[in-house]
C-alpha positions as CSV (number, residue, x, y, z in Angstrom):
1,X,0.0,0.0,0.0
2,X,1.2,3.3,-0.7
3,X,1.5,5.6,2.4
4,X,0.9,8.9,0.6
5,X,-0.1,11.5,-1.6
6,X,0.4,15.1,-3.8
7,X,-2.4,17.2,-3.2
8,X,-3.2,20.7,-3.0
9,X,-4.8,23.1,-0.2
10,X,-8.5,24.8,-1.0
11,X,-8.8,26.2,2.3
12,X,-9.7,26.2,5.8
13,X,-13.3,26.3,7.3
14,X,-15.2,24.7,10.1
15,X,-17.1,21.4,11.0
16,X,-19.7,20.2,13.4
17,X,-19.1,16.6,15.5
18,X,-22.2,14.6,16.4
19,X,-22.1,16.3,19.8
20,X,-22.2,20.2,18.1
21,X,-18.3,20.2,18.8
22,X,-17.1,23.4,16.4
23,X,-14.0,21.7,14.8
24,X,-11.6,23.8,12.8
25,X,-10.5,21.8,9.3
26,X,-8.5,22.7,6.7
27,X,-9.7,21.6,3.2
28,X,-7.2,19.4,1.1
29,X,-8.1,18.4,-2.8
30,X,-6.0,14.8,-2.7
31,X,-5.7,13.3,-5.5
32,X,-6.2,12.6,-8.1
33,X,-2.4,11.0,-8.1
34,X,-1.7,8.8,-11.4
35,X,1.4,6.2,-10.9
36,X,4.1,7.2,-12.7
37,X,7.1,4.7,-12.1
38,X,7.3,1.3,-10.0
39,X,10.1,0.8,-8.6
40,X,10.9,-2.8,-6.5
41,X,13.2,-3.9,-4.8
42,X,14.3,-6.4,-7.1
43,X,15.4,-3.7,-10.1
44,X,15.7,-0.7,-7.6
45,X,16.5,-1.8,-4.5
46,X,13.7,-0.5,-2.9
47,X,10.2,-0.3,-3.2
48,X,7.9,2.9,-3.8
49,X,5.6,4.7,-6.0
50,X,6.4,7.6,-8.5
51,X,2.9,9.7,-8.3
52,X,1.7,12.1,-10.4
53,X,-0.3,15.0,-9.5
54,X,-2.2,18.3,-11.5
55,X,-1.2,19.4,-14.9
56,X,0.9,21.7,-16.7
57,X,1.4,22.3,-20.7
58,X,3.6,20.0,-22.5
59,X,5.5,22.8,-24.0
60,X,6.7,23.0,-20.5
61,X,8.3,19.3,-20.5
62,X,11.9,18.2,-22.4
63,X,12.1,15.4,-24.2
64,X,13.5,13.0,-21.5
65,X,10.8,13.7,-19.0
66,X,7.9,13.8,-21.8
67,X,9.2,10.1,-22.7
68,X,9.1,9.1,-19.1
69,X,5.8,10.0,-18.5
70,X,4.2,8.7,-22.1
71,X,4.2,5.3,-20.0
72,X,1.6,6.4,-18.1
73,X,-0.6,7.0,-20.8
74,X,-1.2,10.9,-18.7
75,X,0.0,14.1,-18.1
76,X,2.4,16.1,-18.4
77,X,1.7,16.5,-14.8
78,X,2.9,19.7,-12.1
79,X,4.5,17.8,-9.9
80,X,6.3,14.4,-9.4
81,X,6.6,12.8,-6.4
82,X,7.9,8.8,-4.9
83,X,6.5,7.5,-1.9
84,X,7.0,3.8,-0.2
85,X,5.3,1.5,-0.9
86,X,4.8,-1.9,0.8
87,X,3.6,-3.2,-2.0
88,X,4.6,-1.6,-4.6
89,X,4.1,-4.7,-7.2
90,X,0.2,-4.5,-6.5
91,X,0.4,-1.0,-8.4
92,X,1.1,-0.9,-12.4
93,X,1.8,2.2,-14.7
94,X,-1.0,4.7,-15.5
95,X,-3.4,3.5,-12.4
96,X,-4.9,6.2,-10.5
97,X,-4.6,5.7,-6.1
98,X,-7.3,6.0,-4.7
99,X,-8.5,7.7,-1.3
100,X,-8.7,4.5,0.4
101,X,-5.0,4.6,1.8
102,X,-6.8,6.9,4.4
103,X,-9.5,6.7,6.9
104,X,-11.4,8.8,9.2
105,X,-9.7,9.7,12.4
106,X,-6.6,8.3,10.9
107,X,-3.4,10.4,12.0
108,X,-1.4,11.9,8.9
109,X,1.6,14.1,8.8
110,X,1.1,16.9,6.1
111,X,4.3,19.0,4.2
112,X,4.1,22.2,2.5
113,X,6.1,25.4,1.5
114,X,5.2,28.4,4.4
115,X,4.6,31.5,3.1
116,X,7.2,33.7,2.3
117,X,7.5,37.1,3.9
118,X,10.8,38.7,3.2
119,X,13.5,40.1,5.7
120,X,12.0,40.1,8.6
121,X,13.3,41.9,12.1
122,X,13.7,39.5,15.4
123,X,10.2,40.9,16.8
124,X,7.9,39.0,13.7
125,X,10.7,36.4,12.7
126,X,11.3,34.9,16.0
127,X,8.6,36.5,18.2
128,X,10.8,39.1,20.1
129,X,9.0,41.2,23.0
130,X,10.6,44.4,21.6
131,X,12.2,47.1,24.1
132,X,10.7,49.7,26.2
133,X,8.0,52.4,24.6
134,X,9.0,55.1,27.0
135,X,10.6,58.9,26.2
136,X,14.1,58.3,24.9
137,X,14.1,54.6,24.4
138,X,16.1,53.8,21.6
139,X,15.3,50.3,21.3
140,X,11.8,49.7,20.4
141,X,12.6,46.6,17.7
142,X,15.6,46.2,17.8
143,X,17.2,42.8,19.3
144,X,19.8,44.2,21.3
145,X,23.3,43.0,22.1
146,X,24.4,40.1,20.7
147,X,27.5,39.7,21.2
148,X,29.9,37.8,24.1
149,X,32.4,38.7,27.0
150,X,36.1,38.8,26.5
151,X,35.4,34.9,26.2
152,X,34.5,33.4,23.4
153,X,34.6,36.9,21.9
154,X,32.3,35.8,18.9
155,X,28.9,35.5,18.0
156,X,27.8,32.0,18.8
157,X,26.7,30.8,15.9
158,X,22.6,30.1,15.2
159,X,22.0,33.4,16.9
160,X,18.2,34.4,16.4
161,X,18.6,37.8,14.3
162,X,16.9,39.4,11.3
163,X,17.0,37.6,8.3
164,X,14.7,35.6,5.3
165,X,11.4,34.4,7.2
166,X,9.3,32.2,5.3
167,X,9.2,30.3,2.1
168,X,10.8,27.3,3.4
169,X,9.6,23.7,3.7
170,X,7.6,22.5,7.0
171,X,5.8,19.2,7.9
172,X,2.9,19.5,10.4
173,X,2.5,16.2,12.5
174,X,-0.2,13.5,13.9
175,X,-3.5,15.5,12.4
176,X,-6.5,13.7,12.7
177,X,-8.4,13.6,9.1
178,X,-12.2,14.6,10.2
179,X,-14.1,13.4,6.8
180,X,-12.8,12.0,3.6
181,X,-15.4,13.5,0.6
182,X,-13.8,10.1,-2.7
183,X,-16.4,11.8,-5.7
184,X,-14.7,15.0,-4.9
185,X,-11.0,13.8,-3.5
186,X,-11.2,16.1,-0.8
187,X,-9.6,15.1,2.6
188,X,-10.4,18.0,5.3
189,X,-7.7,17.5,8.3
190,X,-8.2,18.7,11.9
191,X,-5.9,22.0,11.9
192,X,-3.9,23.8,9.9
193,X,-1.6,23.2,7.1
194,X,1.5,25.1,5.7
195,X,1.2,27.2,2.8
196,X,-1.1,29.0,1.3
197,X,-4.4,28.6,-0.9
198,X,-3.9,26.2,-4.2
199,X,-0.5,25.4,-2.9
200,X,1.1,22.0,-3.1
201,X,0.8,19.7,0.1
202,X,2.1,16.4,0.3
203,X,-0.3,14.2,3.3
204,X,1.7,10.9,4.4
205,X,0.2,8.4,6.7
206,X,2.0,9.4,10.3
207,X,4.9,6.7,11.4
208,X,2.9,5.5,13.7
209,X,0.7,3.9,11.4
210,X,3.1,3.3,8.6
């Protein structure tokens, strides 16, 4: 069985449990992901799942990756990804996974890109109180000193400071999936998700259930 898929976030709105419980979920469109590649042990050394996910315009593919993908029979896709696979003989070429690798309450661990925001000061980047806000202060966001006595007589190195905040890759872990909608391939996890709306996710079964 595979233990994961490419999808894409709608969103993030609210459900209702059976006992009027107001449950904050973000939306996920999961799917659908087209296999692209199985690779086994036997040839690979391993076993996993090349998946395929959304579309892009074939004048945006070379030749080597528009042959790869003519296998399948789909495509060109927006986004390749591999994923284990226990099983990865089960699967063949141009099948599409379904939704039934998850179920509800199942816990999943979900990746994305963050938002980007630029350079950033201490106070938004790593949450900084800020300095006084009296007459003649100086140092209202600034971080202050940051530097050492006569010994070491350097800045220690992974100092919080001002810098690039954002736009990097983060996994959220152990989300409960709340409802599963397989005519629509929507997932809606418990939570929220990196990145922003229509951005690329990739939801994996957590390790505990792996």
């Amino acid at each position: 069985m595979c233990n994961g898929l490419i999808g894409k976030k709608i969103g993030m709105t609210a459900v209702y449990d059976a006992e009027g419980r107001r449950i904050p979920v973000t939306v996920i469109q999961l799917g659908p992901c087209v296999v692209t590649q199985v690779k086994t042990d036997a040839l690979d050394g391993y076993n996993a799942l090349q998946l395929g996910f959304g579309t892009r315009h074939k004048s945006r593919l070379n030749k080597p990756m528009a042959g790869h993908l003519k296998k399948s029979g789909q495509g060109p896709f927006e986004v390749l990804k591999e994923f284990p696979s226990t099983a990865a003989s089960d699967y063949q070429v141009g099948q599409t996974v379904p939704l039934d690798i998850f179920k509800v309450g199942e816990k999943v661990d979900v990746t994305g890109t963050i938002k980007g925001r630029g350079y950033q000061g201490v106070i938004k980047r790593h949450g900084f109180s800020g300095g006084k806000k009296t007459h003649g202060s100086r140092s209202h966001r600034v971080p202050g000193s940051i530097g050492c006595s006569a010994w070491p007589a350097k800045v220690i190195k992974g100092k919080k400071l001002p810098g690039q905040y954002g736009n990097t890759r983060k996994t959220v872990s152990n989300l409960e999936i709340i409802d599963i909608r397989p005519q629509e391939n929507l997932v809606m996890v418990k939570g929220a998700v990196p990145g922003f709306a229509s951005s690329l996710l990739t939801v994996r079964k957590s390790r505990g259930n792996r």
